[in-house]
PyMOL Python script that loads the backbone (N, CA, C, O; Angstrom):
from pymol import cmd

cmd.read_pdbstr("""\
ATOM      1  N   UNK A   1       0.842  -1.193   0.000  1.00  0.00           N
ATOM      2  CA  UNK A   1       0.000   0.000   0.000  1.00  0.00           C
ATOM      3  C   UNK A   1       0.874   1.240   0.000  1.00  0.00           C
ATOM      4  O   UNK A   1       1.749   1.364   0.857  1.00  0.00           O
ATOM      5  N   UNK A   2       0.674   2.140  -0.909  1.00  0.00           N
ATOM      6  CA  UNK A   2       1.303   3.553  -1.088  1.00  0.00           C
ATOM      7  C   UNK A   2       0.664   4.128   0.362  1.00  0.00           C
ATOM      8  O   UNK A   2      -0.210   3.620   1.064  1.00  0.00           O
ATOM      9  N   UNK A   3       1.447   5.415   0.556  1.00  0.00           N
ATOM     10  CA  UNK A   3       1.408   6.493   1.366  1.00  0.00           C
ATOM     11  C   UNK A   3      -0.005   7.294   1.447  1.00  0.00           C
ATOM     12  O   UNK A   3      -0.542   7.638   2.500  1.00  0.00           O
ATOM     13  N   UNK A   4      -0.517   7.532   0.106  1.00  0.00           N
ATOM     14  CA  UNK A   4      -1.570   7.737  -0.143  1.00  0.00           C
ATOM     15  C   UNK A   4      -3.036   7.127   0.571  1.00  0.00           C
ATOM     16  O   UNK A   4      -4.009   7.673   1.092  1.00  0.00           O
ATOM     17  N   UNK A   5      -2.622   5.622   0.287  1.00  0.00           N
ATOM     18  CA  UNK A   5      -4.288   5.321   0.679  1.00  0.00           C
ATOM     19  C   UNK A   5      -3.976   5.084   1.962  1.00  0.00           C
ATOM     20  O   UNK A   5      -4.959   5.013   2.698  1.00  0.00           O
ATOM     21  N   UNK A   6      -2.660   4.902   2.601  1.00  0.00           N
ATOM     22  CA  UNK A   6      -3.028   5.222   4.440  1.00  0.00           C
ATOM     23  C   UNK A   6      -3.251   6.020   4.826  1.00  0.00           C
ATOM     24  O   UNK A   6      -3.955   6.021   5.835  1.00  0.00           O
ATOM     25  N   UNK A   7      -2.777   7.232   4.246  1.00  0.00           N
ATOM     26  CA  UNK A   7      -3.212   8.733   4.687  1.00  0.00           C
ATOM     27  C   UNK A   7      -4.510   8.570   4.715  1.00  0.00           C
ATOM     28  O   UNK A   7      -5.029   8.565   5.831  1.00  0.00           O
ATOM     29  N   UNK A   8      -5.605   8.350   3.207  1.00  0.00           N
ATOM     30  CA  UNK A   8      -6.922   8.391   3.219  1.00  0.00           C
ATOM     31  C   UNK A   8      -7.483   7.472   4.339  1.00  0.00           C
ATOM     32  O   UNK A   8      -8.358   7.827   5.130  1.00  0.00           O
ATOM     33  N   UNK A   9      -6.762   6.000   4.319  1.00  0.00           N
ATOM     34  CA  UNK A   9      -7.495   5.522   5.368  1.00  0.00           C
ATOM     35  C   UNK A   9      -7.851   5.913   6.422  1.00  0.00           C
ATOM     36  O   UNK A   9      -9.042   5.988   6.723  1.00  0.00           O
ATOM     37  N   UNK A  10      -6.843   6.258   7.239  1.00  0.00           N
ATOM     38  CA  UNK A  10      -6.505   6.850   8.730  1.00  0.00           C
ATOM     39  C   UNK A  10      -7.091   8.712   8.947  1.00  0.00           C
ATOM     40  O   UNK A  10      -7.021   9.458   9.924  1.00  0.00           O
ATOM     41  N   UNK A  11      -7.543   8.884   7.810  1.00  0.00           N
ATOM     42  CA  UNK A  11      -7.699  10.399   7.694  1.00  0.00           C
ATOM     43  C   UNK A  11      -6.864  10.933   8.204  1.00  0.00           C
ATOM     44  O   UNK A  11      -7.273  11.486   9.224  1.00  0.00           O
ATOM     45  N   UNK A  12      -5.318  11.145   7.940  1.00  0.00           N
ATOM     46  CA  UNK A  12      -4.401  11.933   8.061  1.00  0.00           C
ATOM     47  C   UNK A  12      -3.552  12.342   6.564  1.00  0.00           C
ATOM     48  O   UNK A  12      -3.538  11.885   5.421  1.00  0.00           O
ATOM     49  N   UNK A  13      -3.018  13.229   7.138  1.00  0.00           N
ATOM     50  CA  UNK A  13      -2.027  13.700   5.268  1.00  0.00           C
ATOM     51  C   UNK A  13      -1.371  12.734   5.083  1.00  0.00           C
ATOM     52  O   UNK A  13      -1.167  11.790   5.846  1.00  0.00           O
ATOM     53  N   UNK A  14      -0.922  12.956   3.833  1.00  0.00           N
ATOM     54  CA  UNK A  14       0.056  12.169   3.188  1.00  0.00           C
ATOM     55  C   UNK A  14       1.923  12.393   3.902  1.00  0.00           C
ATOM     56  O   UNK A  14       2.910  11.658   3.880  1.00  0.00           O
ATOM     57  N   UNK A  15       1.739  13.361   4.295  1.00  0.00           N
ATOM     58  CA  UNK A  15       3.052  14.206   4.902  1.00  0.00           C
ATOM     59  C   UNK A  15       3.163  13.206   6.019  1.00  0.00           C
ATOM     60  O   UNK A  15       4.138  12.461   6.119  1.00  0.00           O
ATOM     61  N   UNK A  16       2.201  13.201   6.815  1.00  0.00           N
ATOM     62  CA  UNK A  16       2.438  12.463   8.176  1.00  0.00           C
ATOM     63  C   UNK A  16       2.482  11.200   7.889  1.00  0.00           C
ATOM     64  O   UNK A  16       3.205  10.571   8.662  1.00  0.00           O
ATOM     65  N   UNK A  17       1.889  10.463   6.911  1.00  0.00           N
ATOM     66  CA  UNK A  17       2.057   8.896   6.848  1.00  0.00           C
ATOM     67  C   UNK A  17       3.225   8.750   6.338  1.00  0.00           C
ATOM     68  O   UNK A  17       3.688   7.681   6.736  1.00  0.00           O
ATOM     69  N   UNK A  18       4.104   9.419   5.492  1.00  0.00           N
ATOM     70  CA  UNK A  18       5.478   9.298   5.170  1.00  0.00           C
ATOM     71  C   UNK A  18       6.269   9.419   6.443  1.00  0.00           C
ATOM     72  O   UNK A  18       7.036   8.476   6.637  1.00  0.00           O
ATOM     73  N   UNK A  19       6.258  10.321   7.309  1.00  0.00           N
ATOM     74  CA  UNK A  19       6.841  10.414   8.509  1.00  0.00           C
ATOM     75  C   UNK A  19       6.445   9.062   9.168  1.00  0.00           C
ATOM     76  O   UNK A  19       7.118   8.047   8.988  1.00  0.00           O
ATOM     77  N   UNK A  20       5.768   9.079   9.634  1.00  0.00           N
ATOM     78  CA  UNK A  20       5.311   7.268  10.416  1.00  0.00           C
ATOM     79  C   UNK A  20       6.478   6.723   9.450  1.00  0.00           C
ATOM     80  O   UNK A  20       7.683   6.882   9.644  1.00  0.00           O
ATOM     81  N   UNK A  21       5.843   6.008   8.304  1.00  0.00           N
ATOM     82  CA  UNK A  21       6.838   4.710   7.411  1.00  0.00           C
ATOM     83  C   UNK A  21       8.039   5.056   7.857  1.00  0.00           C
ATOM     84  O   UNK A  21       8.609   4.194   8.526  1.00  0.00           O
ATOM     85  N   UNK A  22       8.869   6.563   7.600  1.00  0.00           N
ATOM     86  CA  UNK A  22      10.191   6.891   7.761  1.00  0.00           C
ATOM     87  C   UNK A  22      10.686   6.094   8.950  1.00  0.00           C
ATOM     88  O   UNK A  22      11.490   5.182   8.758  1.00  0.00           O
ATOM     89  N   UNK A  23      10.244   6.389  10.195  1.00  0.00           N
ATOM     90  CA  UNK A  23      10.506   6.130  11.402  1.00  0.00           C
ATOM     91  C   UNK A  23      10.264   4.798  11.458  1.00  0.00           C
ATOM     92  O   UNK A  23      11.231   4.157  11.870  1.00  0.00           O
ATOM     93  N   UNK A  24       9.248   4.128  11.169  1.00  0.00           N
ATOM     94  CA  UNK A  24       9.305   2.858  11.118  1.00  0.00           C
ATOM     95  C   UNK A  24      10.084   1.938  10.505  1.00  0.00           C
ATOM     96  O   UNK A  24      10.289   0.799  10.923  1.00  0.00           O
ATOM     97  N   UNK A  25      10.622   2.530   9.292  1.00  0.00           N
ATOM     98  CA  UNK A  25      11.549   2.055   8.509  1.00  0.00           C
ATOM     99  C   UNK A  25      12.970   1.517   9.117  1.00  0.00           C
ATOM    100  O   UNK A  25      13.651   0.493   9.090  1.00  0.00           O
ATOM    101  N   UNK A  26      13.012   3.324   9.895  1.00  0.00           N
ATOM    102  CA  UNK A  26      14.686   3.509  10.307  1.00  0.00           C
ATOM    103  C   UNK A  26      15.156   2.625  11.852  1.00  0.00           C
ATOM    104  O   UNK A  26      16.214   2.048  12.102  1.00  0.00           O
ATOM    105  N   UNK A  27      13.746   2.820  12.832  1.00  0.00           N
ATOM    106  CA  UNK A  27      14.023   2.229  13.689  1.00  0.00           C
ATOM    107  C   UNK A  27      13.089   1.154  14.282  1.00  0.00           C
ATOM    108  O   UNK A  27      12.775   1.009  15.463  1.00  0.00           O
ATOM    109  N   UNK A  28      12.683   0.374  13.120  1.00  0.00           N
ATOM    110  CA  UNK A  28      11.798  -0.948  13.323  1.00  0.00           C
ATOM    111  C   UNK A  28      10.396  -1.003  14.538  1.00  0.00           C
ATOM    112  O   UNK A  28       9.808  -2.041  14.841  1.00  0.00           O
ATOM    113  N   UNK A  29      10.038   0.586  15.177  1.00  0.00           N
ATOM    114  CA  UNK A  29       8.818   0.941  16.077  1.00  0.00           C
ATOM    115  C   UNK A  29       8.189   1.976  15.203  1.00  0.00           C
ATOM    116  O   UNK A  29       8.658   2.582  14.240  1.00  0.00           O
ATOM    117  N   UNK A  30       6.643   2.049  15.952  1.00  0.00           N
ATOM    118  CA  UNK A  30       6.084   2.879  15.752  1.00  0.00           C
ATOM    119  C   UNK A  30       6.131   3.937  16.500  1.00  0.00           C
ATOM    120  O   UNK A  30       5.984   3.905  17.722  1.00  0.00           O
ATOM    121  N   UNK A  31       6.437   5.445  15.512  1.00  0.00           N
ATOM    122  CA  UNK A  31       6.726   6.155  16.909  1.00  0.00           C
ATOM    123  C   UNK A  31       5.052   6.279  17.995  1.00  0.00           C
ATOM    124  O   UNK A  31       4.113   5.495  18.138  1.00  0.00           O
ATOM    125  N   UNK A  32       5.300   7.423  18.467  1.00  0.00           N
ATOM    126  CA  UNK A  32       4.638   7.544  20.039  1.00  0.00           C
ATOM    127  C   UNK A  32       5.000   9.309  20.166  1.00  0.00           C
ATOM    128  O   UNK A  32       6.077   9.899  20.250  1.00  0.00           O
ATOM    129  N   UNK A  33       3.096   9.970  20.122  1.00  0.00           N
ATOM    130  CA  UNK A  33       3.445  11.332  20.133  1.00  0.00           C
ATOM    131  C   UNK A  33       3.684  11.897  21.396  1.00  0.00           C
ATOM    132  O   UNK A  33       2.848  11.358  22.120  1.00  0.00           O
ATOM    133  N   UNK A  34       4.198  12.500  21.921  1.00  0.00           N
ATOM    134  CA  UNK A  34       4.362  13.067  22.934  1.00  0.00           C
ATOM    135  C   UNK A  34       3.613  14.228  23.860  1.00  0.00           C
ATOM    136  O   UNK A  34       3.714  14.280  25.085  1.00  0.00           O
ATOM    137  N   UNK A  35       2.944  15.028  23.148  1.00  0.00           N
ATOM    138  CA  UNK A  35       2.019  15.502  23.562  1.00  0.00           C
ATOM    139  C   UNK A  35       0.909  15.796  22.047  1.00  0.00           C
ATOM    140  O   UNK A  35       0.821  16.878  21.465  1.00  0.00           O
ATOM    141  N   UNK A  36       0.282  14.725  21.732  1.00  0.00           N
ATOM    142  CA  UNK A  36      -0.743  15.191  20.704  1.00  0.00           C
ATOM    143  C   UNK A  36      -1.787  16.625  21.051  1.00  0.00           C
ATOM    144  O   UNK A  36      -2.182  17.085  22.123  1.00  0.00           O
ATOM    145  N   UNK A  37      -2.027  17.101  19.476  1.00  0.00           N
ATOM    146  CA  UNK A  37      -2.798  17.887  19.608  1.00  0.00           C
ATOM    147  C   UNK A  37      -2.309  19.300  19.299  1.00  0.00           C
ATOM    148  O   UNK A  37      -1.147  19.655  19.101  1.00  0.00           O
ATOM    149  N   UNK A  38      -3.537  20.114  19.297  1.00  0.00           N
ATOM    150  CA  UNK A  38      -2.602  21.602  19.171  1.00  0.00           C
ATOM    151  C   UNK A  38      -2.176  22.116  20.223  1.00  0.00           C
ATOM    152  O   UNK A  38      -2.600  21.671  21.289  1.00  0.00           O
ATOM    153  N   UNK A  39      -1.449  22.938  20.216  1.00  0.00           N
ATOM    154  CA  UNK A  39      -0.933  23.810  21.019  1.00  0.00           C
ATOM    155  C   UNK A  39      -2.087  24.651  22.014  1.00  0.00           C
ATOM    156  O   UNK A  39      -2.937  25.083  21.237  1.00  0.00           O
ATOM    157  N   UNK A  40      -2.309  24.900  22.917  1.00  0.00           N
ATOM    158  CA  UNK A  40      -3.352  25.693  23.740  1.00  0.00           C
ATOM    159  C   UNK A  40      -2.829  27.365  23.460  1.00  0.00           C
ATOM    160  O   UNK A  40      -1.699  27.749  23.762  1.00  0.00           O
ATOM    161  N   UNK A  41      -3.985  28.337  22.767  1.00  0.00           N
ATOM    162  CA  UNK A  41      -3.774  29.014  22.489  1.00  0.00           C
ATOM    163  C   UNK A  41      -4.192  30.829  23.954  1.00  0.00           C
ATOM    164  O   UNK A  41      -4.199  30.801  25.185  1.00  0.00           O
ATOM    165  N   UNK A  42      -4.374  31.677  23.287  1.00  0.00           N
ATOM    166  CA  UNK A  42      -4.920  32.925  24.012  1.00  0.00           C
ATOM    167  C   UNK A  42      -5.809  32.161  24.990  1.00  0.00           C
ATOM    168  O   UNK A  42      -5.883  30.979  24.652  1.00  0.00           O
ATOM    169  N   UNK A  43      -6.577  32.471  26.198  1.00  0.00           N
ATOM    170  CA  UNK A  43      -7.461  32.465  26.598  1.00  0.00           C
ATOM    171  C   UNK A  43      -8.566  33.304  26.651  1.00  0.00           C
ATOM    172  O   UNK A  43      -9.758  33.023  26.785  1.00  0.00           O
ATOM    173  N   UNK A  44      -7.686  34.976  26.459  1.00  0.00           N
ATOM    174  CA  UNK A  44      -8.832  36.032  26.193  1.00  0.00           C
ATOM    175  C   UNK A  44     -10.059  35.407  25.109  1.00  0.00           C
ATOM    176  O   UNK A  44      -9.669  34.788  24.119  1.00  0.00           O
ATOM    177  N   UNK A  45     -11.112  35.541  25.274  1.00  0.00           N
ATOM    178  CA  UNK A  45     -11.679  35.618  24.064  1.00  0.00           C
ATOM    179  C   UNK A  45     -12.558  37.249  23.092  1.00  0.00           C
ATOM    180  O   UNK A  45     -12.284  38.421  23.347  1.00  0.00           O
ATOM    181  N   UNK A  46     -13.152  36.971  22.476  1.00  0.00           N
ATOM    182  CA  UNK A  46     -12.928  38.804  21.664  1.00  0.00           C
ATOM    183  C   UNK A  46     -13.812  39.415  22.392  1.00  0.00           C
ATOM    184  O   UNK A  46     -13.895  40.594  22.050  1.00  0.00           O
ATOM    185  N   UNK A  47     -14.672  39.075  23.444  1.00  0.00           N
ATOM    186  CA  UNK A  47     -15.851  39.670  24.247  1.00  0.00           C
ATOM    187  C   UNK A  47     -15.340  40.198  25.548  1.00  0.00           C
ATOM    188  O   UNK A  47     -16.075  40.807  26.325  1.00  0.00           O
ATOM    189  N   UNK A  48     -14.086  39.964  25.782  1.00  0.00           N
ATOM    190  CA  UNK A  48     -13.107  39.909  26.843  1.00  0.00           C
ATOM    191  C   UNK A  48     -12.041  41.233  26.101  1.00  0.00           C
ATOM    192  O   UNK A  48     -11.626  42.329  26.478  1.00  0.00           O
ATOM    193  N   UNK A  49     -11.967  40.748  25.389  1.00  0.00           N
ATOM    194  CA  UNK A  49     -11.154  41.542  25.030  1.00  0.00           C
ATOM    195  C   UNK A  49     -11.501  43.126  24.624  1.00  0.00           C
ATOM    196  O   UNK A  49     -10.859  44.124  24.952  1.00  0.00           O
ATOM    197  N   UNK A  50     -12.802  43.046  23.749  1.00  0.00           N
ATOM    198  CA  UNK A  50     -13.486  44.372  23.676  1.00  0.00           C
ATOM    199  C   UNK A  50     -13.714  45.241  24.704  1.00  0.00           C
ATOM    200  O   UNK A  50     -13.341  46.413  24.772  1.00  0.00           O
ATOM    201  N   UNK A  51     -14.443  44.515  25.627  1.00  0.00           N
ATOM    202  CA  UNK A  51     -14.947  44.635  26.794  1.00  0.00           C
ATOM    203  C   UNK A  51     -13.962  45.709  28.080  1.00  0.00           C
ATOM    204  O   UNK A  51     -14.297  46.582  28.881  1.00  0.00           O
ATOM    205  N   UNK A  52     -12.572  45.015  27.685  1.00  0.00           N
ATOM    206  CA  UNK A  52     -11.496  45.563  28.624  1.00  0.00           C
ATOM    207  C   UNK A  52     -10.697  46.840  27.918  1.00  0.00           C
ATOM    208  O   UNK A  52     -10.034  47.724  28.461  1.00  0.00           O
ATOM    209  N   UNK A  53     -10.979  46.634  26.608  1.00  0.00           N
ATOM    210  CA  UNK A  53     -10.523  48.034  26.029  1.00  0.00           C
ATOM    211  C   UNK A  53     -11.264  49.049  26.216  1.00  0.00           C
ATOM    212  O   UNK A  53     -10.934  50.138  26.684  1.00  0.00           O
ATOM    213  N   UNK A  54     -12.621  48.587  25.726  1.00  0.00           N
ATOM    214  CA  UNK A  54     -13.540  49.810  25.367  1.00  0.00           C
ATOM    215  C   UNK A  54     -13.678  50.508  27.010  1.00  0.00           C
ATOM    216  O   UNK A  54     -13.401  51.685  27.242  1.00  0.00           O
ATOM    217  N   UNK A  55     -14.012  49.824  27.741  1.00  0.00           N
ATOM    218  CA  UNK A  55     -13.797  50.357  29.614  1.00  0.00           C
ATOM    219  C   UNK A  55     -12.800  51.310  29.527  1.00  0.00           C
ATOM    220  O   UNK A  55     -13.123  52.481  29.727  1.00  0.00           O
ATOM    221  N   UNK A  56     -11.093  50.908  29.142  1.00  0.00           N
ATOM    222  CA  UNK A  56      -9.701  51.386  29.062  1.00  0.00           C
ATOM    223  C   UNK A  56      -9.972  52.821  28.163  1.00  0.00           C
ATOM    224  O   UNK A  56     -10.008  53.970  28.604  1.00  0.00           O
ATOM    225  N   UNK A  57     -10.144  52.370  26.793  1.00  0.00           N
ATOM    226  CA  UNK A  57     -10.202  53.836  26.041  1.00  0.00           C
ATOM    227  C   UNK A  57     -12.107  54.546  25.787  1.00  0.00           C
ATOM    228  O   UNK A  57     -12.268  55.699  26.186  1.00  0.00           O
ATOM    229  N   UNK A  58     -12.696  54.206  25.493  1.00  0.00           N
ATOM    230  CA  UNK A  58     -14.121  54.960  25.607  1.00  0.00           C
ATOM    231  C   UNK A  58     -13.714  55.107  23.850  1.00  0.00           C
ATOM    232  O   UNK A  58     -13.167  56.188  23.635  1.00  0.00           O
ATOM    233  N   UNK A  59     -13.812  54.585  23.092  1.00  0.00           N
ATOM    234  CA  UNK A  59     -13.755  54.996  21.628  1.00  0.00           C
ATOM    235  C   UNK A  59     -14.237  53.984  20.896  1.00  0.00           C
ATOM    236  O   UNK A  59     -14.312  52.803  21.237  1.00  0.00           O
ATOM    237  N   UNK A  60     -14.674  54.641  19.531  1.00  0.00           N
ATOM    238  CA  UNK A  60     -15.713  53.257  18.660  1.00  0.00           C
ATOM    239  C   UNK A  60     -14.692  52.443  18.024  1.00  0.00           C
ATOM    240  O   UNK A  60     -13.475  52.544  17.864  1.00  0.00           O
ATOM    241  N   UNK A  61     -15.975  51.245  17.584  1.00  0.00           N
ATOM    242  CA  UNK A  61     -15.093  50.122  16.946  1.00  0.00           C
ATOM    243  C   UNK A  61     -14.198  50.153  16.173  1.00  0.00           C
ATOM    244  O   UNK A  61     -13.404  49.216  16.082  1.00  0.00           O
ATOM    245  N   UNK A  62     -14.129  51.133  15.510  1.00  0.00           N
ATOM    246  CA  UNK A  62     -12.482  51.092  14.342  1.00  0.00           C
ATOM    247  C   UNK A  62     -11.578  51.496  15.035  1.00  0.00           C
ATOM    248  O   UNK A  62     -10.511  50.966  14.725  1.00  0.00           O
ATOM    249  N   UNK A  63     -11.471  52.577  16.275  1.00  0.00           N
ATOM    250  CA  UNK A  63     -10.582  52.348  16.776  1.00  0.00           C
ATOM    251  C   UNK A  63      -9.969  51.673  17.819  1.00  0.00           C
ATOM    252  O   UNK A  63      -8.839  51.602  18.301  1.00  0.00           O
ATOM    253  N   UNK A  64     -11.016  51.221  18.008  1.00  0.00           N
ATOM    254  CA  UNK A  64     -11.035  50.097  19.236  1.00  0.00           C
ATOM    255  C   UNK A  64     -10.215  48.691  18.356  1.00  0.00           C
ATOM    256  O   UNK A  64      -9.184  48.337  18.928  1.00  0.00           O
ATOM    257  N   UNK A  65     -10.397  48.269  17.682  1.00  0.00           N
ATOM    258  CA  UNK A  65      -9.385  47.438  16.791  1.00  0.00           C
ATOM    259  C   UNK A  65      -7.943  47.746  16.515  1.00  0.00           C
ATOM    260  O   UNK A  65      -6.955  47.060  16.776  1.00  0.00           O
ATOM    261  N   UNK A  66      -8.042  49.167  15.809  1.00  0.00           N
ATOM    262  CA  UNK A  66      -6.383  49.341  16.289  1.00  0.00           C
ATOM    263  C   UNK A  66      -5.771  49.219  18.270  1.00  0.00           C
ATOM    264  O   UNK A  66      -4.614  48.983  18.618  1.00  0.00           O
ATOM    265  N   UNK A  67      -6.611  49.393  18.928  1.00  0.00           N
ATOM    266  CA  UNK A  67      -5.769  49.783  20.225  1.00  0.00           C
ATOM    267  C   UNK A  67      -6.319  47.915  20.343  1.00  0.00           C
ATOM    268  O   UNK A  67      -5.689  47.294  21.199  1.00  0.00           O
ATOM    269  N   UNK A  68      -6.916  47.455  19.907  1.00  0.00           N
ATOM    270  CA  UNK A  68      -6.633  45.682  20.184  1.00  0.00           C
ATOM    271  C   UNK A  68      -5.669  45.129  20.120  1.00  0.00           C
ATOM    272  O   UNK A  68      -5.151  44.382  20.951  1.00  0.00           O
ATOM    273  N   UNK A  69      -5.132  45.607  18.571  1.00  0.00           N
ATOM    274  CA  UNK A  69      -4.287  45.424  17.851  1.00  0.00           C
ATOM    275  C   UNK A  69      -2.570  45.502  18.382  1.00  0.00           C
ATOM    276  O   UNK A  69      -1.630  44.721  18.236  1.00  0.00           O
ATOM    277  N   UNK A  70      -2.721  46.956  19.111  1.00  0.00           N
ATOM    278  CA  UNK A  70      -1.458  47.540  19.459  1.00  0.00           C
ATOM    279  C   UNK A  70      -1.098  46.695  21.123  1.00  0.00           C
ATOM    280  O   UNK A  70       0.058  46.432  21.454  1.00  0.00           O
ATOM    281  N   UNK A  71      -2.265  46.384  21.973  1.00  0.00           N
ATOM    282  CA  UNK A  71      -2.319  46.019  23.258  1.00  0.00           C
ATOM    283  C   UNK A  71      -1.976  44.346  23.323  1.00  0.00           C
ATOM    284  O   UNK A  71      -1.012  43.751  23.807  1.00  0.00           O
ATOM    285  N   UNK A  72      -3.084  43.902  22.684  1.00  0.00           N
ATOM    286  CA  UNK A  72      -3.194  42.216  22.728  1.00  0.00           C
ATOM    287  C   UNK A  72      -2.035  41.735  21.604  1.00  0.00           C
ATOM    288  O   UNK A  72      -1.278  40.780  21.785  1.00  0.00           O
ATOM    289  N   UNK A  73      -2.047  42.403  20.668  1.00  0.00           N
ATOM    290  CA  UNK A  73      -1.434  41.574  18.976  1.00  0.00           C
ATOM    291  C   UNK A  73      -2.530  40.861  18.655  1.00  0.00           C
ATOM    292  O   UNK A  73      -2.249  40.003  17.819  1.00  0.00           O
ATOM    293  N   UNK A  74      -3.886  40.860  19.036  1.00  0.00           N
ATOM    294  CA  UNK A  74      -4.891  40.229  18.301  1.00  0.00           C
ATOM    295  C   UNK A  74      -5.696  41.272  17.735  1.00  0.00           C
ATOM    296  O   UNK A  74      -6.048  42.372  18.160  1.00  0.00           O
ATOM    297  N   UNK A  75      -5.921  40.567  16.535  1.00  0.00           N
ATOM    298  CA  UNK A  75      -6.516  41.570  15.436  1.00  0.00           C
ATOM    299  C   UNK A  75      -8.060  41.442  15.477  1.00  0.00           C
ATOM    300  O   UNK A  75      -8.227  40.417  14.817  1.00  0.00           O
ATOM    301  N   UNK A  76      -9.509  41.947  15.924  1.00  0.00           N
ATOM    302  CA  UNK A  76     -10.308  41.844  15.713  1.00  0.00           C
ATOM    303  C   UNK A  76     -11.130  42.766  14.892  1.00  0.00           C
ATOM    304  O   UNK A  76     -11.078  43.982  15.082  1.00  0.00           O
ATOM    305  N   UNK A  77     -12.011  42.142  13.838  1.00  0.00           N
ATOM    306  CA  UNK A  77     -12.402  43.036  13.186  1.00  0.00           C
ATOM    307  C   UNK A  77     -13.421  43.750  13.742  1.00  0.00           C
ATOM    308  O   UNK A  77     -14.034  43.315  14.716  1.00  0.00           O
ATOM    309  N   UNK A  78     -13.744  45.104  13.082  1.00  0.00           N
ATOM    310  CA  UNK A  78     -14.589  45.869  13.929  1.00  0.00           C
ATOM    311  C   UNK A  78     -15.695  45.649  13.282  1.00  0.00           C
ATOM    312  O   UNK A  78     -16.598  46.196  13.915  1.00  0.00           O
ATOM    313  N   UNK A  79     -16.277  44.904  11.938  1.00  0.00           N
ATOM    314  CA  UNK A  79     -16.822  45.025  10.684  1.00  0.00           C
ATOM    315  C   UNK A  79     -17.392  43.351  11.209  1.00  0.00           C
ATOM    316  O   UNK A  79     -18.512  43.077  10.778  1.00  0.00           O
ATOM    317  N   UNK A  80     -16.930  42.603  11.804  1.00  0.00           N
ATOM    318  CA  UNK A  80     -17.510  41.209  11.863  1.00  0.00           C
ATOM    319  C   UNK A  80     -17.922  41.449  13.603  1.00  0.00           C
ATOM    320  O   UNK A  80     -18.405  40.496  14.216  1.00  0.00           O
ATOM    321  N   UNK A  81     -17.780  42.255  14.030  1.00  0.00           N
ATOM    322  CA  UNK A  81     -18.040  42.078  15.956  1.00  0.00           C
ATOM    323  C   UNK A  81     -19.225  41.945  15.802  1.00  0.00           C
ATOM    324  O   UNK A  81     -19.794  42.588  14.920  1.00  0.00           O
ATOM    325  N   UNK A  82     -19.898  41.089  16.607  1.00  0.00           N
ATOM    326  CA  UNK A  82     -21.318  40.787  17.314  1.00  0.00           C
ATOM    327  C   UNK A  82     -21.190  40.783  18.367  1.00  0.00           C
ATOM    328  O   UNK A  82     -20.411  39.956  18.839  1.00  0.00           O
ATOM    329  N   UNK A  83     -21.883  41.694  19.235  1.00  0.00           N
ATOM    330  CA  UNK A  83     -21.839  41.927  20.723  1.00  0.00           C
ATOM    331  C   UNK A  83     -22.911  40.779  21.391  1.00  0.00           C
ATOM    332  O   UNK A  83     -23.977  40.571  20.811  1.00  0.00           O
ATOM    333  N   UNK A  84     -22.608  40.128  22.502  1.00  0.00           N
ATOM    334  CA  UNK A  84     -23.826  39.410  22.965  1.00  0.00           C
ATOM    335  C   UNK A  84     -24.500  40.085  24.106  1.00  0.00           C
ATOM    336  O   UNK A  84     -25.522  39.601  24.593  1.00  0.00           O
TER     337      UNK A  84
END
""", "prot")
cmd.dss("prot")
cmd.show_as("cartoon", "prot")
cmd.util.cbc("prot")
cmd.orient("prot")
């Protein structure tokens, strides 16, 4: 079986099933991930985040995105916000 239809099987890329074979190849195991998964990201979320600016500066949504922008490094748009 090519690289291909294990990827499809297993629903993973083709990238990663070459990596598996590699390793299996070189050192006769299967590897073993070490911490699967993604990475744990921000915890703020954008309701949190609005929320603590707009308190901080008192100014509307376009500029409330730049001072997101400049404070957090997260970019929220002012054009997609839905307030709950």
């Amino acid at each position: 079986m090519g690289s291909v239809v294990i990827s499809q099987e297993l629903g993973i890329s083709k990238r990663s099933a070459d990596e598996v074979y590699r390793h299996y190849a070189d050192y006769g195991c299967i590897p073993s991930l070490a911490k699967p998964g993604r990475k744990k990201g921000w915890e703020l979320t954008e309701d949190k985040v609005n929320l603590n600016s707009y308190s901080k500066y008192l100014v509307n949504a376009l500029y409330l995105q730049y001072m997101n922008r400049a404070d957090t490094r997260i970019n929220i748009n002012h054009n997609g916000y839905r307030g709950s």
